[in-house]
Backbone as CSV, one residue per row, in Angstrom:
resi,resn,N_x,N_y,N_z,CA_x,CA_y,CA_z,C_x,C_y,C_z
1,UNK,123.189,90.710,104.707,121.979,90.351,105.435,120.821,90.244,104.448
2,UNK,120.167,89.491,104.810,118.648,88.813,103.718,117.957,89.891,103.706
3,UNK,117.056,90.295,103.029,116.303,91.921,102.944,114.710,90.786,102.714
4,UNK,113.783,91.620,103.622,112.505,90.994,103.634,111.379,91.935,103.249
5,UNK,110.632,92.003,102.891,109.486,92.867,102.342,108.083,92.293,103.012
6,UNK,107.292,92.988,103.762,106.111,92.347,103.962,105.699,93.900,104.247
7,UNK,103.936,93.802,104.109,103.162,94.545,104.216,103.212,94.931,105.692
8,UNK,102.921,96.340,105.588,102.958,97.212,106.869,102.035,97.759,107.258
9,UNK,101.915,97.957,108.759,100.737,97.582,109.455,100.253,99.003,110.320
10,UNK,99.051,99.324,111.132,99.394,100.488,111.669,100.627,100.411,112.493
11,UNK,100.431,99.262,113.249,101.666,99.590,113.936,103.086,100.384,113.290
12,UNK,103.490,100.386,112.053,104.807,100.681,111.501,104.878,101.758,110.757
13,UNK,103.804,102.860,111.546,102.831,104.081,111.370,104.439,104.812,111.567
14,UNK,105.111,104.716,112.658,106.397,105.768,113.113,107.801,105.051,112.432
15,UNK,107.496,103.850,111.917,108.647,103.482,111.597,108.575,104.007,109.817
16,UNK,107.608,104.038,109.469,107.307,104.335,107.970,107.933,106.092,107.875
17,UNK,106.914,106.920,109.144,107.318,108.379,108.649,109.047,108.623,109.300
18,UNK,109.481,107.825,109.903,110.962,108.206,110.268,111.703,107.790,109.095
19,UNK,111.678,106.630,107.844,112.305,106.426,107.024,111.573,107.098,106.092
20,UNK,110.437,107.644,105.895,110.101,109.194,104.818,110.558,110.284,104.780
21,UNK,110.644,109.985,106.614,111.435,111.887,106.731,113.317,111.857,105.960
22,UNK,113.392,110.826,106.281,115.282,110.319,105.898,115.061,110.429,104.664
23,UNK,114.690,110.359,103.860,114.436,109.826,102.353,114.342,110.725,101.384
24,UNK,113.022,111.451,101.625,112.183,112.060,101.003,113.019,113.244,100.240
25,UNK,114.015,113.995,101.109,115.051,114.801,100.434,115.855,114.137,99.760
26,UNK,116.526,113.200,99.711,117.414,112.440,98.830,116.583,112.662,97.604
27,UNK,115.583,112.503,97.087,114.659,112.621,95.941,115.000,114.059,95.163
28,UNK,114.843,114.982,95.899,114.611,116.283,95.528,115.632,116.636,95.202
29,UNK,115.334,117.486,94.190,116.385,118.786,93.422,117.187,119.291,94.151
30,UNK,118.467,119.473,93.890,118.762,120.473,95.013,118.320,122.098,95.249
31,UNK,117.485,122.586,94.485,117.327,124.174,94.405,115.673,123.989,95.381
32,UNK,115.129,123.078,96.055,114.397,122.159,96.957,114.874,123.244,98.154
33,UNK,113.799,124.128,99.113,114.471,124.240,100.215,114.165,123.500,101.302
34,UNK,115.488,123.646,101.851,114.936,123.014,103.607,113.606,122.987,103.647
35,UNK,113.093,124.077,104.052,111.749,124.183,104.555,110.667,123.606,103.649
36,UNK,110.857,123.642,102.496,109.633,123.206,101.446,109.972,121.557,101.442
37,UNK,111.251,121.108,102.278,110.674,119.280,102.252,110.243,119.477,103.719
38,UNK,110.628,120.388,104.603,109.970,119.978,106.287,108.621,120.370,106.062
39,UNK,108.027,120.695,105.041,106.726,121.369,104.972,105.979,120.052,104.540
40,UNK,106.486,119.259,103.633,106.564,118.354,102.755,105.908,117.091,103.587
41,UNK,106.868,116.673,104.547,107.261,115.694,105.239,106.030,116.134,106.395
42,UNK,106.222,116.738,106.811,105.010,117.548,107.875,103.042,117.309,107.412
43,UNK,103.183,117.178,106.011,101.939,117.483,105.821,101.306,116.040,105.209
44,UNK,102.671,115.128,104.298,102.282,114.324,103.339,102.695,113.027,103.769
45,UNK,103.863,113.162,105.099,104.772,112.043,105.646,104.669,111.942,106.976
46,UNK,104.330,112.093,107.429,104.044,112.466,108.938,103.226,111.339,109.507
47,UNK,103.498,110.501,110.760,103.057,109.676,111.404,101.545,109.709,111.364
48,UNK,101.161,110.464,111.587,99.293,110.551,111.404,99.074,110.685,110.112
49,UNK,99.537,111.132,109.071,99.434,110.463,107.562,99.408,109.104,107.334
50,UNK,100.913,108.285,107.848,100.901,107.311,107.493,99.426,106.291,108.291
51,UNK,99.078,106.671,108.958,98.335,106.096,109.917,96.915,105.774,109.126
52,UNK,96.485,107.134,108.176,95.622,107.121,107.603,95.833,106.068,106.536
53,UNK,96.933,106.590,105.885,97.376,105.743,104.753,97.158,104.322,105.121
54,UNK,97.870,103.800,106.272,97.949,102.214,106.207,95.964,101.845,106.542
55,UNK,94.868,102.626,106.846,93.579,102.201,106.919,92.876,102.976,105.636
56,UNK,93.410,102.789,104.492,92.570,103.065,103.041,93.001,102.053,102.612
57,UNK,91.653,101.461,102.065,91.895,99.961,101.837,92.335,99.815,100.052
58,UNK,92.599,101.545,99.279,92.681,101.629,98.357,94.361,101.596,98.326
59,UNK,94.968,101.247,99.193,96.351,101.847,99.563,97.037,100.638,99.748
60,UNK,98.156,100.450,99.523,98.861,98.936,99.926,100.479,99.495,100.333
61,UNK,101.057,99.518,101.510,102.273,99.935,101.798,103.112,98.924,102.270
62,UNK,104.369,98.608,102.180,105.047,97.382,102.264,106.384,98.206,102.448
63,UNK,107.023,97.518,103.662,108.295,97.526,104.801,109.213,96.670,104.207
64,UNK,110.525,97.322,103.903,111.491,96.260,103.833,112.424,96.633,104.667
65,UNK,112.727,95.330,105.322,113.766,95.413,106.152,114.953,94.693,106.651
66,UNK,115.429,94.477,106.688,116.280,93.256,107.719,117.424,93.593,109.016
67,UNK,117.927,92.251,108.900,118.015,92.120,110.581,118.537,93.606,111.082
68,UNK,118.958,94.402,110.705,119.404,96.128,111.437,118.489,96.605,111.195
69,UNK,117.001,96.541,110.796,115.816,97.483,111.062,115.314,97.563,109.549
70,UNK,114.457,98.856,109.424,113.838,99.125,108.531,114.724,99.643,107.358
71,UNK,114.963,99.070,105.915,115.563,99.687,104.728,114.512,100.622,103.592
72,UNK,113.355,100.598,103.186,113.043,101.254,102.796,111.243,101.114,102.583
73,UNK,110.649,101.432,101.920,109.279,101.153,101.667,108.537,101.524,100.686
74,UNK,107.283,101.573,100.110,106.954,101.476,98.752,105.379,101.555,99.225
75,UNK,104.601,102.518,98.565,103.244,102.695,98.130,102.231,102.769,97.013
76,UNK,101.433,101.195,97.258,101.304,101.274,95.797,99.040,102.130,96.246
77,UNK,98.907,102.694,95.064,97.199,103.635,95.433,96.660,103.152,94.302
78,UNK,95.660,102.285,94.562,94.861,101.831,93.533,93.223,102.336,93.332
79,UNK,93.586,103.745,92.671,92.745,104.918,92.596,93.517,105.067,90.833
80,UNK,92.267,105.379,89.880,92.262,106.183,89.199,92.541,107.300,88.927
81,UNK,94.279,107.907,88.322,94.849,109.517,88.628,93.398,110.399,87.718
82,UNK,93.739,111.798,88.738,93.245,112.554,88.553,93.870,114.148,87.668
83,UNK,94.900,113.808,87.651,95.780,114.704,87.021,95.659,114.565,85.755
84,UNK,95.017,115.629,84.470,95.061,115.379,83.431,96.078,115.068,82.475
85,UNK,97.440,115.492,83.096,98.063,114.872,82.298,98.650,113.736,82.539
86,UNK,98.722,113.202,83.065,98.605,111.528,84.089,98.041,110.847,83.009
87,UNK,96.379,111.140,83.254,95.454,110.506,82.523,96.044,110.263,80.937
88,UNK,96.358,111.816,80.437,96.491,111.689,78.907,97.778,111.075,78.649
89,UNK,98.556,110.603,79.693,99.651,110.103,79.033,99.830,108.518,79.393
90,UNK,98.869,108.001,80.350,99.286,106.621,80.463,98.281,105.905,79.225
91,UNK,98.313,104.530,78.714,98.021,103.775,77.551,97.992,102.282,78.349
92,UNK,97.532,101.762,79.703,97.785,100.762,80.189,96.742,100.694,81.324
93,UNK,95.153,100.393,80.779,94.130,100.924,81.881,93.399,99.817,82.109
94,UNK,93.024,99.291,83.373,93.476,100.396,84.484,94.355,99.997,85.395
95,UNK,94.858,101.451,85.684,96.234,101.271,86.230,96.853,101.872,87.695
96,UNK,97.436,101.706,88.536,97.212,102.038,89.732,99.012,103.031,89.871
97,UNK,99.274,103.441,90.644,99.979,104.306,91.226,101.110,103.856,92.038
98,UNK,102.579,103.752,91.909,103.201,103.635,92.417,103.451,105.098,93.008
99,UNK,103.157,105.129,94.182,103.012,106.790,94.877,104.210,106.705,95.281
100,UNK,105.029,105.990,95.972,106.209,106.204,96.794,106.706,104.837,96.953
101,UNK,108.347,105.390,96.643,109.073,103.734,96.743,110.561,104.277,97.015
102,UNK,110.786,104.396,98.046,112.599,105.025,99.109,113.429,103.751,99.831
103,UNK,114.183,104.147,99.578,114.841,103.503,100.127,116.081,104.177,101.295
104,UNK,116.426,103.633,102.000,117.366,104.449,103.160,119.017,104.728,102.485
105,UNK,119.770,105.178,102.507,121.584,105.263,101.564,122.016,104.189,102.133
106,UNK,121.605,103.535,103.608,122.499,102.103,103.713,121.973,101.093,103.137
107,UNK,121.266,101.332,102.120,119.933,100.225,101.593,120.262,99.823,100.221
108,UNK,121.385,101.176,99.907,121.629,100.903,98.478,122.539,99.652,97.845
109,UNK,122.279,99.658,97.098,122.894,98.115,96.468,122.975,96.699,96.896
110,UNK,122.073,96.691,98.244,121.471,95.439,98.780,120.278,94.454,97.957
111,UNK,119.780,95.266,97.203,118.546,94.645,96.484,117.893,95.318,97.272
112,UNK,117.473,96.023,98.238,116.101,96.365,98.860,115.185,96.577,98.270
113,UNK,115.279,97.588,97.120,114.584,98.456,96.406,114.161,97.639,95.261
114,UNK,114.906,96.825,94.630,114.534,95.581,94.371,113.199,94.578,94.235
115,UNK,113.622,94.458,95.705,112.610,93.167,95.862,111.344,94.354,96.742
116,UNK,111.369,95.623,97.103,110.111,96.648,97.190,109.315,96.862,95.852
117,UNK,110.341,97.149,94.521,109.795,97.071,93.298,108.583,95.782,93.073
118,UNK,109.503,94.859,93.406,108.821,93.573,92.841,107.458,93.189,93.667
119,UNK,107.413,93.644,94.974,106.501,93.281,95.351,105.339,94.034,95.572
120,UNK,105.282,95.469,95.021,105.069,96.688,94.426,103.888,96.528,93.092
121,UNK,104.729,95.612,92.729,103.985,94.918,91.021,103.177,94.274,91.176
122,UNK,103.482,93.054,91.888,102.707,92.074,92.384,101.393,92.355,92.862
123,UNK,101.414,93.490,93.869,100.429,93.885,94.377,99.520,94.728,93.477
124,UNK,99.932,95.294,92.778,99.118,96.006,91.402,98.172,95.351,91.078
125,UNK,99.398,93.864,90.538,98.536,92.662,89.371,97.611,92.138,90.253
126,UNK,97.582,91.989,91.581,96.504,91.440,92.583,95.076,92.296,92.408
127,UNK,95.393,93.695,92.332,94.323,94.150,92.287,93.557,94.452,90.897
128,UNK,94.026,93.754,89.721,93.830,93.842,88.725,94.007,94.923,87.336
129,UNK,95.174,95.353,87.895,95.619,96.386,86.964,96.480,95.914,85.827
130,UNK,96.074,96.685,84.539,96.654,96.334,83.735,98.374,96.943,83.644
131,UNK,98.431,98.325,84.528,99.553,99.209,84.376,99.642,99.755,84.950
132,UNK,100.788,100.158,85.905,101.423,100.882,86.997,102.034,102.207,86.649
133,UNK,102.052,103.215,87.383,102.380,104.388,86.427,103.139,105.245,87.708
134,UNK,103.956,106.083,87.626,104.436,106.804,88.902,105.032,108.107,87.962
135,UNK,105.717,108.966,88.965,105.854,110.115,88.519,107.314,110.915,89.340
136,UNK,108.456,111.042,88.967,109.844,111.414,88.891,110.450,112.688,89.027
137,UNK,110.655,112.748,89.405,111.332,114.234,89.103,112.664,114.356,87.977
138,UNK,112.173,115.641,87.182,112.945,114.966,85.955,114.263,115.343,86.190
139,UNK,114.938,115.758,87.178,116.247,115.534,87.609,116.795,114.815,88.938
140,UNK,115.690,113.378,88.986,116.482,112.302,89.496,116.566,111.168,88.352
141,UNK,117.945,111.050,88.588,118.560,110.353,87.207,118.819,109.242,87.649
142,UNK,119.245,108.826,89.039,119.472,107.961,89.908,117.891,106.863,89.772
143,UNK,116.870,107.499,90.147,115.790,106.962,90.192,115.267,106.249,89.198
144,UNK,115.249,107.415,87.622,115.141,107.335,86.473,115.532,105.930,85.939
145,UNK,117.029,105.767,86.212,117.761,104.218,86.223,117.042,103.365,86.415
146,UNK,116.938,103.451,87.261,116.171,102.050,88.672,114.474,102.119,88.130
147,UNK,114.185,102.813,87.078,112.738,102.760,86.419,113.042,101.743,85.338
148,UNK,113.551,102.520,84.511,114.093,101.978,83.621,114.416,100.626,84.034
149,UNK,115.663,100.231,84.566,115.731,98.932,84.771,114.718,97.962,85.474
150,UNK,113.278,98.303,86.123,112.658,97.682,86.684,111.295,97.663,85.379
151,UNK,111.900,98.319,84.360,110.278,97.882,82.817,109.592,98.731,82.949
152,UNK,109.902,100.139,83.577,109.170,101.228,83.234,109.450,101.972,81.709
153,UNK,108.862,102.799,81.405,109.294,103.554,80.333,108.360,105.011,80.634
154,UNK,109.204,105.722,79.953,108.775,107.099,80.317,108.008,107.952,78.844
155,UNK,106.323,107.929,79.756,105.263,108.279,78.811,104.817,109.379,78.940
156,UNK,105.381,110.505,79.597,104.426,112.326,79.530,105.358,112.762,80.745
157,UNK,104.467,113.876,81.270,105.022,114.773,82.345,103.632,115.359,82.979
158,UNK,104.403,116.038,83.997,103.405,116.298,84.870,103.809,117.566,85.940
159,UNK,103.449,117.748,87.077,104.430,118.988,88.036,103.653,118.534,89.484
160,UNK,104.468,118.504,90.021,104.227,118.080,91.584,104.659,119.161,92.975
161,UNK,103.765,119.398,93.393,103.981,120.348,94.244,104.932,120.038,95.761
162,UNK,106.268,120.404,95.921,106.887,120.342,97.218,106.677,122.013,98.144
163,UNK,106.426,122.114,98.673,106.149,123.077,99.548,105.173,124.398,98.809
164,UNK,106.013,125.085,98.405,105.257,126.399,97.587,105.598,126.152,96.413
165,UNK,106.063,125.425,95.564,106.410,125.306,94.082,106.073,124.131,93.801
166,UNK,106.195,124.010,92.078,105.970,123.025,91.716,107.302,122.478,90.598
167,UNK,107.445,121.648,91.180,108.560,120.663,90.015,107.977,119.696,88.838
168,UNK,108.696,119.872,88.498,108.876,119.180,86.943,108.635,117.341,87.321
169,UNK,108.028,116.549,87.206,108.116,115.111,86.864,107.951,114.952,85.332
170,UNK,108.393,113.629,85.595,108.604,112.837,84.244,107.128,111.290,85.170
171,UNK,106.569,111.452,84.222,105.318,110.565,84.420,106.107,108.907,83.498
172,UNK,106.257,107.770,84.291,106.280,106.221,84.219,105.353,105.447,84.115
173,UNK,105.288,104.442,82.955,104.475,103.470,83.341,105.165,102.063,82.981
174,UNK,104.542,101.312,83.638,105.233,99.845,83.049,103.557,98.898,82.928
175,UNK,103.599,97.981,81.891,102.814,97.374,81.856,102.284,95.976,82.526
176,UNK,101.636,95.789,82.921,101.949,94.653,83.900,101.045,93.153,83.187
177,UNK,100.572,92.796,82.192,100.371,91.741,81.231,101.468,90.571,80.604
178,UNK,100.850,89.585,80.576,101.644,88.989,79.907,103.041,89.074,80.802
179,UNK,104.232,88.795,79.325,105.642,88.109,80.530,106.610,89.526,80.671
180,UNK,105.664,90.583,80.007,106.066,91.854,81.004,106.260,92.126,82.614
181,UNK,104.962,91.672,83.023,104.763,91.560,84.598,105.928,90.961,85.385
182,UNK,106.443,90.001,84.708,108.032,89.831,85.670,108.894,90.543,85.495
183,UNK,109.953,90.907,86.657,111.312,91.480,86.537,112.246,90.757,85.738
């Protein structure tokens, strides 16, 4: 089936946090508890999050889906990080935030994630960024891949808080100039 990507709307406020809530653990470590992703998902993924999210006009979120429903989605935040080591490690300014980019397990190896990447970028270079930057957990290796193969490269670290702790990321950037900017 054809996989489609278009920008998402309030309306796709419940369809966004039902494929965050599915997702969002696939990401995580396993030493991750239950409760610190329902805490997670509750506070950062949650239908009245996304709601906010899709009316910040600093925010760009995009639905991929096809004909069996929603496959995954992608947030790009075109805000200046605030995390010092963010700051000290990206070299590609200015540069916006790939905050979130999931995909569903029946999504895998369709291209979904794919053509969410690509249109992910696109939307960056629209808003005039020189460089896109996101942030990993440094034991998804799975993900790591799919950086890598989409022209990221991995420039610092950082720690991201899931419930009461904080994990380890590996901080990404890819440059988006020149005939870099294509996949």
């Amino acid at each position: 089936m054809p996989v489609s990507v278009r920008p998402a709307t309030v309306a796709d406020a419940p369809v966004l946090a039902e494929v965050a809530a599915a997702t969002f653990a696939l990401a995580c470590p396993p030493h991750v508890t239950e409760e610190s992703v329902e805490t997670f998902i509750r506070t950062v993924l949650s239908e009245q999050c996304f709601e906010e999210y899709l009316t910040d006009d600093l925010r760009d979120l995009l639905l991929a889906e096809d004909e069996a429903g929603p496959l995954g989605y992608a947030m790009v935040v075109a805000r200046e990080p605030t995390d010092d080591d963010v700051r000290s490690a990206l070299t590609r300014l200015p540069a916006v935030e790939l905050s979130k980019i999931y995909v569903l397990p029946r999504s895998h190896g369709t291209g979904a994630a794919a053509e969410l990447m690509a249109e992910a970028l696109a939307r960056a270079s629209r808003r005039g960024a020189a460089g896109v930057w996101l942030g990993v957990n440094q034991l998804n290796e799975r993900a790591q891949r799919f950086y890598a193969k989409s022209g990221f490269t991995r420039v610092g670290t950082k720690r991201f808080l899931v419930g009461e702790r904080y994990e380890d990321d590996f901080v990404y950037e890819r440059r988006l100039d020149d005939e870099q900017a294509s996949l």
